[in-house]
C-alpha positions as CSV (number, residue, x, y, z in Angstrom):
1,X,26.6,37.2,-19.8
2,X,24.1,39.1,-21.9
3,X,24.8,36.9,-25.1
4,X,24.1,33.4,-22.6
5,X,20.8,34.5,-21.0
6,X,19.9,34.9,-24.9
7,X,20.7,31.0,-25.4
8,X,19.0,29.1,-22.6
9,X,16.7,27.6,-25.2
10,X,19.3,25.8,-26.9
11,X,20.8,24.7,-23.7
12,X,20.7,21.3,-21.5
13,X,20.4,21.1,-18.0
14,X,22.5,19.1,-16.0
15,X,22.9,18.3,-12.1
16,X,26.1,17.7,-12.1
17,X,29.2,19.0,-13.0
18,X,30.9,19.4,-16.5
19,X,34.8,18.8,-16.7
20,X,35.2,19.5,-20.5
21,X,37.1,22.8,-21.5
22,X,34.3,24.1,-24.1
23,X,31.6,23.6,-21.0
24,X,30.6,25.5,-17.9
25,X,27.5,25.6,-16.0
26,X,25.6,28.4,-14.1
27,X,22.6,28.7,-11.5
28,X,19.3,28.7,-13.4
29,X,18.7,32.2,-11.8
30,X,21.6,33.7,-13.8
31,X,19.3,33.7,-16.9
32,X,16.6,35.9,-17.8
33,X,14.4,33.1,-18.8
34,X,14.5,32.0,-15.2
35,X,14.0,35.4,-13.4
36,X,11.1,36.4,-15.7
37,X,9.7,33.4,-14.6
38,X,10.3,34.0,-10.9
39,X,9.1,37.8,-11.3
40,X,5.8,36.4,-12.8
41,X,5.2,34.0,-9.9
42,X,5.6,37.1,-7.2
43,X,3.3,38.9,-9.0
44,X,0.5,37.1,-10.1
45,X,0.7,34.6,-6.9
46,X,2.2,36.7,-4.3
47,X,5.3,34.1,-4.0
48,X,8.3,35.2,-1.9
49,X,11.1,36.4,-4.3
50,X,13.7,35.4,-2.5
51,X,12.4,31.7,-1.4
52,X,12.0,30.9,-5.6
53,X,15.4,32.1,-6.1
54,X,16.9,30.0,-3.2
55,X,15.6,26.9,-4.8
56,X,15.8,27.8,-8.3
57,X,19.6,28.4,-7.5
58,X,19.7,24.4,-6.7
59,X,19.4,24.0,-10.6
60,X,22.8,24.6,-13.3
61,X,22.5,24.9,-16.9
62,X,25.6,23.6,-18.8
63,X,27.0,26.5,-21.0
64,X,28.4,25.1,-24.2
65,X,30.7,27.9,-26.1
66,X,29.8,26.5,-29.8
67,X,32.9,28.8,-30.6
68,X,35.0,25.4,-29.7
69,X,36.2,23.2,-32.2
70,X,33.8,20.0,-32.8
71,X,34.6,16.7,-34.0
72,X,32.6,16.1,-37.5
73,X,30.5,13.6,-36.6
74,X,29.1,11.6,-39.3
75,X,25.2,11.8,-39.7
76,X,23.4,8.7,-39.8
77,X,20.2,8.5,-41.1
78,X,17.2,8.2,-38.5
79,X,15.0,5.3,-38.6
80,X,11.1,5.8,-37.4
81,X,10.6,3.6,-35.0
82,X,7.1,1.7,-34.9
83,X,5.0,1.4,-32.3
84,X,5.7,-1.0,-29.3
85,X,3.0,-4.1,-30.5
86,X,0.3,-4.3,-28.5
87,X,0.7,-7.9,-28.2
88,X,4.1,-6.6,-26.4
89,X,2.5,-3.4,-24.4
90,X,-0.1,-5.4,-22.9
91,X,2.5,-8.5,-21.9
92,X,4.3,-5.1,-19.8
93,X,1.3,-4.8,-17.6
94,X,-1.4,-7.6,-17.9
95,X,1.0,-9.9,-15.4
96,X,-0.3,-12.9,-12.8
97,X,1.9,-11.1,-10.3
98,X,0.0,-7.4,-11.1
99,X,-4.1,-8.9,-10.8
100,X,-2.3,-10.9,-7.7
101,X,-1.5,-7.6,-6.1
102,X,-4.0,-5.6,-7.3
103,X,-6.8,-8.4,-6.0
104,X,-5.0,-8.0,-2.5
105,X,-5.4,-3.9,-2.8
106,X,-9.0,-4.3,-3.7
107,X,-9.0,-6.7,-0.4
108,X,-7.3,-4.2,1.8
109,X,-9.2,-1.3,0.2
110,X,-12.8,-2.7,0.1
111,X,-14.2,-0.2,2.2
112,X,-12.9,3.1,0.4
113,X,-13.3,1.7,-3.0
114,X,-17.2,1.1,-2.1
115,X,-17.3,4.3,-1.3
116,X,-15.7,5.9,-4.4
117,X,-17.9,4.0,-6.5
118,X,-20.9,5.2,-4.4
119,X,-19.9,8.8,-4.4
120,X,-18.8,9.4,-8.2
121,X,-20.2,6.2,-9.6
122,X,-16.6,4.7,-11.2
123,X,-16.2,0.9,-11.1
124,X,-13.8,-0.1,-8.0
125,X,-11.9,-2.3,-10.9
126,X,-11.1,0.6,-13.0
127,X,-9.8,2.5,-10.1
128,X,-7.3,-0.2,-9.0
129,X,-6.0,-0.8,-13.0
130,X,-5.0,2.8,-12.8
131,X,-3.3,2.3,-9.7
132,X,-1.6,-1.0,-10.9
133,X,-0.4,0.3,-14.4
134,X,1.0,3.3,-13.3
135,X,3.0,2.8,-10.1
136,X,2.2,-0.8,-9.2
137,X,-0.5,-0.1,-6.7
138,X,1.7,2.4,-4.6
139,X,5.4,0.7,-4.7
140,X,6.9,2.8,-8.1
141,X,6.1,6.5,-7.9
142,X,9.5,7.4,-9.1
143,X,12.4,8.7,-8.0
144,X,12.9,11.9,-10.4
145,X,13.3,15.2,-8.1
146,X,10.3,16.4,-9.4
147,X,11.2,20.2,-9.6
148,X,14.5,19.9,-11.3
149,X,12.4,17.6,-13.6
150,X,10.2,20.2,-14.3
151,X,13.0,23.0,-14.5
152,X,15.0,21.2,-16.9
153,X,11.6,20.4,-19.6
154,X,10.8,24.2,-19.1
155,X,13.7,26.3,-19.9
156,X,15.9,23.1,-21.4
157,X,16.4,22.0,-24.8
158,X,12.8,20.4,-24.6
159,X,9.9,20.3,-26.8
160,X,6.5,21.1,-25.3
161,X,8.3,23.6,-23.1
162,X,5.2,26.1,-23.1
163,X,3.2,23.3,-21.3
164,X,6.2,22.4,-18.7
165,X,6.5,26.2,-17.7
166,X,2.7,25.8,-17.0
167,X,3.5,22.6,-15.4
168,X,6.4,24.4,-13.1
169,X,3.5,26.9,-12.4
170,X,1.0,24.5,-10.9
171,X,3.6,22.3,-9.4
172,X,4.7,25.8,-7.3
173,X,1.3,26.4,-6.4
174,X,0.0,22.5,-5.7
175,X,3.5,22.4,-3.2
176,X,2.6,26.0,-1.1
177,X,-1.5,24.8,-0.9
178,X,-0.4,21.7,0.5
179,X,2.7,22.6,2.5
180,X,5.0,20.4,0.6
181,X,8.6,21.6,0.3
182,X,8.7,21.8,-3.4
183,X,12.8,20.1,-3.9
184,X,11.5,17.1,-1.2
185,X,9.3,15.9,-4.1
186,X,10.1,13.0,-6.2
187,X,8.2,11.5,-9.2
188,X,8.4,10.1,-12.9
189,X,11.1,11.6,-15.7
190,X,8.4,13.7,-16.9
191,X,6.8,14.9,-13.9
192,X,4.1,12.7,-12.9
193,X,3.5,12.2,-9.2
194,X,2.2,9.8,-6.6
195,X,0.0,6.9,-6.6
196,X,-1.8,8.3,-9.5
197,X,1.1,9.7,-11.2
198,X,-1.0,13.0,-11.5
199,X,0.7,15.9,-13.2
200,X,1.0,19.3,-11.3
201,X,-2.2,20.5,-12.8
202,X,-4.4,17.4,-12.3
203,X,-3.2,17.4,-9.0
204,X,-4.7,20.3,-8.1
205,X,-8.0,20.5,-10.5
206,X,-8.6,16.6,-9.7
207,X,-7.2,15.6,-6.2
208,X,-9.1,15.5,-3.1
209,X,-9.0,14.4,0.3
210,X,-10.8,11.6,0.2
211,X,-9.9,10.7,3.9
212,X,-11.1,13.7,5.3
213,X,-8.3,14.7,7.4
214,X,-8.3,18.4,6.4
215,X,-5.2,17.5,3.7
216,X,-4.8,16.0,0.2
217,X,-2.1,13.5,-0.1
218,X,-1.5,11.6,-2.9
219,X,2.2,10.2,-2.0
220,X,2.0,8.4,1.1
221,X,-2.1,8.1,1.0
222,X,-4.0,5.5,-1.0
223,X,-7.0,6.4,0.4
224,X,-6.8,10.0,-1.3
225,X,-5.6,8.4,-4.7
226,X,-8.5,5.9,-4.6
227,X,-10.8,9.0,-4.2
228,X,-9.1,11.3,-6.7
229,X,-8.6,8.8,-9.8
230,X,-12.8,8.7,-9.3
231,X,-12.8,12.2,-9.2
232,X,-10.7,12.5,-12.0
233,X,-13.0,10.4,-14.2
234,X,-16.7,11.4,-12.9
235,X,-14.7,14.8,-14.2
236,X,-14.1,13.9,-17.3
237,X,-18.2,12.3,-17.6
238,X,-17.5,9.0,-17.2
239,X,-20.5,7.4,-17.6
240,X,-22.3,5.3,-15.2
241,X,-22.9,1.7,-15.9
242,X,-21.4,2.0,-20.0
243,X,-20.1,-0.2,-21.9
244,X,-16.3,0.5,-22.4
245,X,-14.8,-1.8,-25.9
246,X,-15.7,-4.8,-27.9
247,X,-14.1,-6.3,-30.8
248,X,-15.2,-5.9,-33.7
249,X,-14.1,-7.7,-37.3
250,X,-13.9,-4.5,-40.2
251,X,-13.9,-5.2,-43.7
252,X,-10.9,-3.7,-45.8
253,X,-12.8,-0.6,-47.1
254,X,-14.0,0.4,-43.3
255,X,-10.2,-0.2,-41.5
256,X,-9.8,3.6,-42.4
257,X,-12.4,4.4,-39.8
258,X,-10.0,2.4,-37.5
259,X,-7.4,4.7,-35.7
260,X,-4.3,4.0,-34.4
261,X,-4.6,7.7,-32.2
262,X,-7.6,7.9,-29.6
263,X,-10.5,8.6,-31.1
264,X,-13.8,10.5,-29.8
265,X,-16.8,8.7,-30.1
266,X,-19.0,11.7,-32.6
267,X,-21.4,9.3,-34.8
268,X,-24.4,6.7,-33.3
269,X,-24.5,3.4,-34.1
270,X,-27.0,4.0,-37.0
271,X,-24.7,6.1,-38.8
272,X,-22.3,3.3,-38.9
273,X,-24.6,0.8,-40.0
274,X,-25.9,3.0,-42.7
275,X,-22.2,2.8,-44.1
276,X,-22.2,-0.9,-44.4
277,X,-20.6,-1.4,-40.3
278,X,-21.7,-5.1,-38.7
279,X,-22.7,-3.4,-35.3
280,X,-24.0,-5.8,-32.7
281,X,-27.7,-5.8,-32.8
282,X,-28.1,-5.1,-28.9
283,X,-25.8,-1.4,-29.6
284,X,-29.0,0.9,-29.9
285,X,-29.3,3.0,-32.6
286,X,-28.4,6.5,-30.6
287,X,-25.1,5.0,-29.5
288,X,-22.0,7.0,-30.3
289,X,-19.3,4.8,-31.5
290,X,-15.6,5.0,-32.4
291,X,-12.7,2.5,-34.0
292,X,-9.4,1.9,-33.1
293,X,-6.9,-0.1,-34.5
294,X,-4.3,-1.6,-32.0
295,X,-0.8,-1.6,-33.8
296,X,0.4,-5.7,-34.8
297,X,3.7,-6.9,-36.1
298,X,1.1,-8.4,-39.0
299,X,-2.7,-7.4,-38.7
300,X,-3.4,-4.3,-36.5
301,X,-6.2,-5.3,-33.6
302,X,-9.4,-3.8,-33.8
303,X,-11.8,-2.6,-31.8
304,X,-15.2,-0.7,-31.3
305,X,-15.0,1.7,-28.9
306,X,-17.8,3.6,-26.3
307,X,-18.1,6.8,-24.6
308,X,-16.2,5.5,-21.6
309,X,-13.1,4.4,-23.4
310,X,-12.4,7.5,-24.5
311,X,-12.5,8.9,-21.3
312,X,-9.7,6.5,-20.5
313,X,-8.1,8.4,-23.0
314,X,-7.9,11.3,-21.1
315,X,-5.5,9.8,-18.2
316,X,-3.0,8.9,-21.1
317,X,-3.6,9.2,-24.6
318,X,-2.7,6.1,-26.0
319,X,-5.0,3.5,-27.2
320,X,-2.8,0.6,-25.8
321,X,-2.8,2.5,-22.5
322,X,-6.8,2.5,-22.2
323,X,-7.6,-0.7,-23.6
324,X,-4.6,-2.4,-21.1
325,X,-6.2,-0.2,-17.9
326,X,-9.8,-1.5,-19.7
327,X,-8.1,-5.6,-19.9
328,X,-6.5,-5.7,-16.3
329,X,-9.6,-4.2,-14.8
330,X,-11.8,-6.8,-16.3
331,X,-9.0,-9.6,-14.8
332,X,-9.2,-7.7,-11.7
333,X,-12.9,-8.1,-11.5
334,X,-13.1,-12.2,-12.1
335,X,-10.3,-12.5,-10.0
336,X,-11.5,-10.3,-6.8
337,X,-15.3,-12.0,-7.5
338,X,-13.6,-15.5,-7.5
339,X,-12.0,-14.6,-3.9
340,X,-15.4,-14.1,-2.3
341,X,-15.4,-10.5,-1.6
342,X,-17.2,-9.5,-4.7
343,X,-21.2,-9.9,-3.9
């Protein structure tokens, strides 16, 4: 047993059973991994010991004895894959059917979206593109149990464990604050929960009840996700009234100031047209700017990028991700004005 608890990095979880000879599984809290974990969440959070290992005993980890004989399996040589186009990307999401619905959200939401905007100042259209791209304005949370989820990227054969342990942690915590029983919880593979698809920890840094009825629900309550998306983006300075992307043409030598990753706007406008950059003569001169480049099968897309697209960034890190939620918001916004409910 000793030798096993050793190995639990190197092992996969599973939630079912394993009928192969060389293969046997065992309760997460037969590994050391697991209790140290479970001893650190008594102590430094006061959790009951025996309610952790009661639903950390829900989980298995498949044993395999690598003493076994294995078939040789030929290699084959990996490919990189390249990026999903954006042309491709932005066909998943830009849809008539996705401004339909999220036009008859904004309808049915009027009210609390006018109020978000009033209270931390983030455009009602931006709000509902965030709640269209990631669970189709409430109808695809996801039906991954979220704590075996988490279990399996913290202690499994996963990279980025370190952050999933810290993920388990906050997921623990955002379950006891809010009196959620933490194995009734379902959400994306990776974690994500709710209307939002907030992570444990944004969840509780970011959340709020926005309906003031003395809880924070983000599953069953749009009225709290409207409210916390705001939240999470007056958070991260979103600022009031700016300008988000414009495209922009960029001579061969400049396309290396064009990134593909996300890209924090750190030089004005001035810089950028001291180095030979065709900025838009209504960009002031104190305007920080960025580039991206949005990945083609022939010519890569690109863009000039403000302040509040890189906060767009900071919901999902992808480019394609911020300029789609920055696209659909703008379809959202002709479309809802063209109902008649936009004055």
């Amino acid at each position: 047993m000793k030798k096993n608890l050793l190995l639990v990095s190197s092992l996969i979880l599973t939630l079912s059973s394993c009928s192969s000879l060389d293969k046997k599984t065992l309760p997460a809290t037969d590994f050391k991994i697991t209790q140290n974990f479970i001893e650190k969440m008594v102590k430094k959070h006061n959790f009951d010991e025996n309610e952790l290992r009661s639903i950390f005993s829900t989980i298995e980890f498949v044993i395999v004895d690598k003493s076994a004989k294995k078939k040789r399996v030929k290699k084959t040589k990996q490919v990189k894959k390249s990026p999903m186009s954006w042309a491709k990307y932005k066909g998943l999401f830009i849809t008539e059917n996705r401004i339909k619905n999220g036009v008859q959200f904004w309808q049915d939401n009027l009210k609390i979206l006018e109020r978000a905007e009033q209270t931390y100042r983030i455009p009602a259209e931006i709000i509902v593109a965030i709640l269209g791209i990631e669970t189709n304005y409430g109808h695809k949370k996801g039906t991954h149990p979220t704590f075996k989820t988490l279990v399996k990227r913290a202690f499994g054969n996963y990279r980025r464990r370190n952050f999933y342990k810290k993920e388990l942690e906050s997921f623990l915590l955002m379950t006891r604050e809010n009196s959620i029983a933490p194995l009734s919880v379902q959400g994306s593979y990776a974690g994500a929960m709710g209307f939002p698809q907030f992570i444990s920890s944004s969840y509780r840094h970011y959340a709020v009840d926005f309906n003031q009825d003395g809880k924070i629900d983000l599953f069953s309550n749009p009225i709290d996700a409207i409210g916390s998306i705001a939240n999470y983006f007056d958070q991260h300075q979103w600022h009031n009234l700016g300008e988000i992307a414009r495209p922009i043409s960029l001579d061969t030598k400049h396309l290396k100031h064009a990134k593909r990753s996300n890209s924090k706007p750190q030089k004005n406008a001035k810089h950028w047209r001291n180095q030979g950059f065709d900025i838009d003569t209504d960009i002031q001169h104190t305007t920080k700017l960025a580039f991206i480049r949005l990945p083609q099968k022939i010519i890569d897309e690109t863009w000039l990028t403000f302040w509040n697209f890189y906060v767009l960034t900071r919901y999902n890190h992808d480019n394609r991700y911020a300029m789609v939620a920055y696209q659909l918001s703008t379809k959202l916004k002709q479309k809802f004005k063209s109902s008649g409910y936009y004055e």
